[in-house]
N, C-alpha and C positions, 0 to 999 in steps of 0.2 A: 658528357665530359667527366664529369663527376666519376664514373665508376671505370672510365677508359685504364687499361693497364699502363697504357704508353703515356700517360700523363704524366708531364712533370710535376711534383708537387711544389716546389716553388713557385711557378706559373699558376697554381692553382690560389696558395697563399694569396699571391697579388690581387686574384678576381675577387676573393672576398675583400679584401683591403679596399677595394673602389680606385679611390686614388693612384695609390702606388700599382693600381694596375693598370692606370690610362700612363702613369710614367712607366711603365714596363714598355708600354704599345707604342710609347710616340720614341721611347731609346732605342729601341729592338727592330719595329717596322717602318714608321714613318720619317725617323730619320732618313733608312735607307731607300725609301722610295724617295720622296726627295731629293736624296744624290741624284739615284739613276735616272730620274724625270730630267733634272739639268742635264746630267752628258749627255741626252737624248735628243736637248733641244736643237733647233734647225738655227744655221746662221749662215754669214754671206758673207764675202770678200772684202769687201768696204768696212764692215765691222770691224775684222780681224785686222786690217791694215789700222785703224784707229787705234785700236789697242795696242799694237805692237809701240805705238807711239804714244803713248799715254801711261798715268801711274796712278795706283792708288791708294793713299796713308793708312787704310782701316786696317790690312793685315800689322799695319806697325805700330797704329796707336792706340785701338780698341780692342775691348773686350766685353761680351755681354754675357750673362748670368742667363739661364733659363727655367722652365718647370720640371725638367728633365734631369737637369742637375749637368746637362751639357754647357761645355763654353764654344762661345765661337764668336770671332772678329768680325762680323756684319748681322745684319739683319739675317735669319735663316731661311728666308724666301728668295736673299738676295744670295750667299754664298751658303748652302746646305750644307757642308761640310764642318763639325764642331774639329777642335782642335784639340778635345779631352773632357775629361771629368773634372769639374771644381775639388771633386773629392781627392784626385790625385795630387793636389798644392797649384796654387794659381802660378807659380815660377817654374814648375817644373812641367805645365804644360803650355804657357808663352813662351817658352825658349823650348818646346817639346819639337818632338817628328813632325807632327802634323803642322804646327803653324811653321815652321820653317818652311816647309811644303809649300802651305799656302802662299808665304812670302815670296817662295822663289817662281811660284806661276805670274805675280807682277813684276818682279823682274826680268823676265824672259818673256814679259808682251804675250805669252798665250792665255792670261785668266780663266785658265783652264777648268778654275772649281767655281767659275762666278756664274750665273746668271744672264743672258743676251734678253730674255723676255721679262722678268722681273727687276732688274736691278735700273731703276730709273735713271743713275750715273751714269750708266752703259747709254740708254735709250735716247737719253736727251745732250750727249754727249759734254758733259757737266766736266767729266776727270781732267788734272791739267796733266800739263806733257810732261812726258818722263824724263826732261832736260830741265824742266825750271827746279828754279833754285829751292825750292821747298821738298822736291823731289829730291834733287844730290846731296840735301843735309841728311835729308834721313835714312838713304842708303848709305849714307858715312855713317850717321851712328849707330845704324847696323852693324856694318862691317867690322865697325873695331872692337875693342876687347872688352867693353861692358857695354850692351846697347841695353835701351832704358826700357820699362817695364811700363805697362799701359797709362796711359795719358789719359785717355776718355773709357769710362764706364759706363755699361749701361745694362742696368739690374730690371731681372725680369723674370724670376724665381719665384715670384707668388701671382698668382691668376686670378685672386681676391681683387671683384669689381663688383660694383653697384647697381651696376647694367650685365642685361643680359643680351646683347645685340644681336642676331641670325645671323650675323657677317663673322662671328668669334665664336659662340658656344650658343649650345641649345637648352643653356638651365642655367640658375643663379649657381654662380662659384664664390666660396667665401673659404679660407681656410680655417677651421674649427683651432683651440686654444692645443692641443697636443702638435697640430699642423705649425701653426704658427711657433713655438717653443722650441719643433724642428728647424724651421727657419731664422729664429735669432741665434740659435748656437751654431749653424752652418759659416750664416753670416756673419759675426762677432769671430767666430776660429777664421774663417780663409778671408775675407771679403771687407772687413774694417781695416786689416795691415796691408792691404794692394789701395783701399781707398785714401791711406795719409798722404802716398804718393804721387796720388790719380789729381789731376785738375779739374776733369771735370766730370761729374756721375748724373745719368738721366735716370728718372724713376717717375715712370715705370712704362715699359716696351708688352706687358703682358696684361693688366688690366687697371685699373688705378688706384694712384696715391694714397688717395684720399679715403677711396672705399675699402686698403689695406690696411688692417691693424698693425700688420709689421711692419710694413713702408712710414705709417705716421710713428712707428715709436724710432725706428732708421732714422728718419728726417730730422728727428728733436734731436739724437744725437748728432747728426751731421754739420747741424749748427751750430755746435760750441767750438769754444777756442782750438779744441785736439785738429781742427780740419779748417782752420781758419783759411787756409789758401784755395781748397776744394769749393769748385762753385757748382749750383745745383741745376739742373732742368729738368722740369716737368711737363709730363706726358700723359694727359688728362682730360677725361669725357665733359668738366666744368660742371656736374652737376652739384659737387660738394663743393666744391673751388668756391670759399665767400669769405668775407670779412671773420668773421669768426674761426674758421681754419687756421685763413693765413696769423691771424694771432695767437691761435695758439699751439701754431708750429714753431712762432719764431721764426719766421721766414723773410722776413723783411732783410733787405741788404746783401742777401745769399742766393735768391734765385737771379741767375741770367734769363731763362730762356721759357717760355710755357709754348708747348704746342696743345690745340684742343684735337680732337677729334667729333666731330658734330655729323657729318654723314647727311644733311637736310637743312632744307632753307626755309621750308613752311612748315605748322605743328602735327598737321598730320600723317606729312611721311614722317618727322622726328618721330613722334611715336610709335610707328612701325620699326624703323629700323635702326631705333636707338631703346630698345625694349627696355623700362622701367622708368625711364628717365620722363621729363617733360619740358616743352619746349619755352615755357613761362619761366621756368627755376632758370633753367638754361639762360634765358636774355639779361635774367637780375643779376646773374653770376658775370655776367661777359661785361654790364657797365661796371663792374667792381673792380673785372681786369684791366677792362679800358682803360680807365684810372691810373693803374700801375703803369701800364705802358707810356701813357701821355707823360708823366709825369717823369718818366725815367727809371722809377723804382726797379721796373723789369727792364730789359737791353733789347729782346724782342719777341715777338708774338706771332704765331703763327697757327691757320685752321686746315681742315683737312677733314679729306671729304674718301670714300670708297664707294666710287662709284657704280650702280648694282639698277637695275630695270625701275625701280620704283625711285631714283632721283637722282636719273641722269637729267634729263628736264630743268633739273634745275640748280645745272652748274652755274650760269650766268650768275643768279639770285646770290647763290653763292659765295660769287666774287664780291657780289655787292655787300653781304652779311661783313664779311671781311673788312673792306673799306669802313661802315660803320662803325665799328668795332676794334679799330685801329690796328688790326691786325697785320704786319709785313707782308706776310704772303698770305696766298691760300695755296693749298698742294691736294693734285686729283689722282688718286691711283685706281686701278681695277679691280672688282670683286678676287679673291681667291679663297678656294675653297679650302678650308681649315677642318675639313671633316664633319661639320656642320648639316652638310647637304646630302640627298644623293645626287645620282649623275644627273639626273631627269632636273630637279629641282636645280641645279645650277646652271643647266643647259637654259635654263628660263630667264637666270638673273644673270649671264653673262652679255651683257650686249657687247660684247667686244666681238664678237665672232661673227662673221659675214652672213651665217644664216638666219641669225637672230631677227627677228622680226621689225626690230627697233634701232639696228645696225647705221640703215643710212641715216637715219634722222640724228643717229648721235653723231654719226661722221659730218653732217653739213651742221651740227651744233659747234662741233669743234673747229669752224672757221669763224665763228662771234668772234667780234674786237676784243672784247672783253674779256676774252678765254686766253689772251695772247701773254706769252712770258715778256716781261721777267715777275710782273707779279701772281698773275694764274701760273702753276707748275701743273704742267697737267701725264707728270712722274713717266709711268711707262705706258696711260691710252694709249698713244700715238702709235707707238711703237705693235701694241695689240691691234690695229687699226691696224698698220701693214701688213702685219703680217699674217692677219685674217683674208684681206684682198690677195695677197699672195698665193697664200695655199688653197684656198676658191680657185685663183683662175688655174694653177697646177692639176 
């Protein structure tokens, strides 16, 4: 490649750069496989009838930040589709082409850029109907001649984590002090003037908090008087999550919401498939949250599990961890593969798929009492479950 004539050197630059060549790869390609995977996906009449009578706020009231330097109003497993460049001004691409776009796929009931297999609102039929009253305010203040600029934020621009999980990446990510320096002047220019306005900002959708040197010096600011109305939630493996953090972030009185992500109920799948971490630090960190939760400090708590060949076995446990631990819910999704894998290797941890070897026994897993909502969410399994039996018997 090095000496190809047809090389771009740009493209060449990136590959030495490391980084900005994996955000070349996931702007350029992965975004766009992504798309095309979703209009790809297979769906059925029942669905589409649901939808056409249903609504959904996120193209109205979120925005999330990425590694990419992409924005986009959902989860990007759930709507692929970004809506622009942060680089381009965060008001010039919330009221740009693309999120109009977006907007106008839930108004016209076809969700045309969303998700039927991943997006667990979809799956579990969670969305309310495109007639209730929280629906018609906020296509009112669309409509009219200032609608409002993002409500909920959820920043996920640094990949800086403490864990090295197989279910997210295959090596420690930390962003070095030149990295990180790009990211407080990114976020100070675009992303502090969209947050004085934002209610509410979750940190972090991409690795954590805690493990990010820029997220924790974000957070110290996010807690002074300039944001006094902005409340926080955090999105975190709990392995730093301890009394000493939380003090000297300042965080008391400011977080609503801690989600964990835990992945395992006993220490030795944790330690497989929560790579760095250990499952001892883990329980001393969780009576610390429990605390907050009981007590009020926090409003709610929630765990979460991806579930993959080595701890599906032990959703139940799971629920149970939860309960303990005063947690609201627990929430179950399925492996996806984030590039992590090859095909062979994911073909191994997906037991959602009919031929997996471990298939039925997850399928007569998921009739336990215990697995049953409204406190087990068990996201979009179910829906992988169908429609694995589906295209077998097809």
């Amino acid at each position: 490649m090095k000496d190809s004539p047809t090389a771009e050197p740009g493209v060449l630059a990136r590959f030495r750069l490391g980084d900005e060549w994996k955000e070349w790869v996931e702007r350029n390609i992965r975004v766009r496989a992504r798309r095309a995977q979703q209009m790809m996906e297979p769906s059925d009449d029942e669905t589409e009838r649901y939808l056409r009578a249903s609504f959904c706020d996120k193209p109205f009231r979120n925005l999330e930040t990425s590694p990419s330097g992409f924005a986009y109003v959902c989860c990007s497993s759930w709507l692929p589709t970004p809506i622009g460049d942060i680089n381009s001004g965060i008001d010039d691409i919330w009221f740009g082409r693309r999120a109009r776009a977006l907007r106008a796929s839930i108004l016209d009931g076809s969700f045309r850029y969303c998700s039927r297999v991943h997006c667990s609102e979809i799956a579990n039929r969670n969305l309310p109907r495109r007639d209730s009253e929280r629906a018609t305010q906020i296509m009112a203040e669309f409509a009219s001649a200032s609608p409002p600029t993002p409500k909920n934020v959820v920043l996920s621009h640094d990949r800086s984590c403490n864990l090295s999980c197989p279910s997210c990446r295959s090596e420690n990510i930390v962003a070095d002090k030149i990295k990180q320096a790009k990211l407080d002047e990114v976020t100070e220019r675009l992303l502090v003037p969209m947050l004085r306005r934002a209610e509410t900002v979750f940190v972090t959708g991409s690795g954590d908090p805690f493990g990010s040197a820029h997220f924790r010096r974000l957070l110290k600011r996010l807690i002074t008087d300039e944001f006094s109305n902005l409340r926080v939630n955090l999105g975190t493996n709990g392995q730093l999550f301890d009394a000493r953090a939380w003090r000297d972030l300042g965080l008391e009185g400011r977080v609503r919401e801690v989600q964990i992500s835990i992945d395992a109920a006993r220490p030795e799948t944790y330690s497989i498939v929560r790579r760095g971490g250990t499952f001892e630090r883990l329980l001393a960190n969780l009576e610390f949250i429990e605390g907050l939760r009981r007590s009020g400090v926090i409003e709610s708590l929630h765990f979460s599990m991806v579930v993959q060949r080595l701890n599906f076995r032990e959703m139940p446990d799971f629920v149970r961890l939860g309960r303990r631990f005063a947690a609201d819910s627990v929430a179950f999704n399925m492996i996806r593969n984030w590039g992590t894998f090859s095909r062979a290797e994911f073909e191994q941890e997906f037991v959602g798929a009919a031929t997996h070897p471990d298939f039925e026994e997850l399928t007569r897993m998921l009739s336990d009492p215990i697995l049953q909502p409204p406190y087990a969410q068990l996201g979009n399994i179910v829906d992988h479950v169908r429609r694995s039996r589906r295209k077998l018997a097809a």
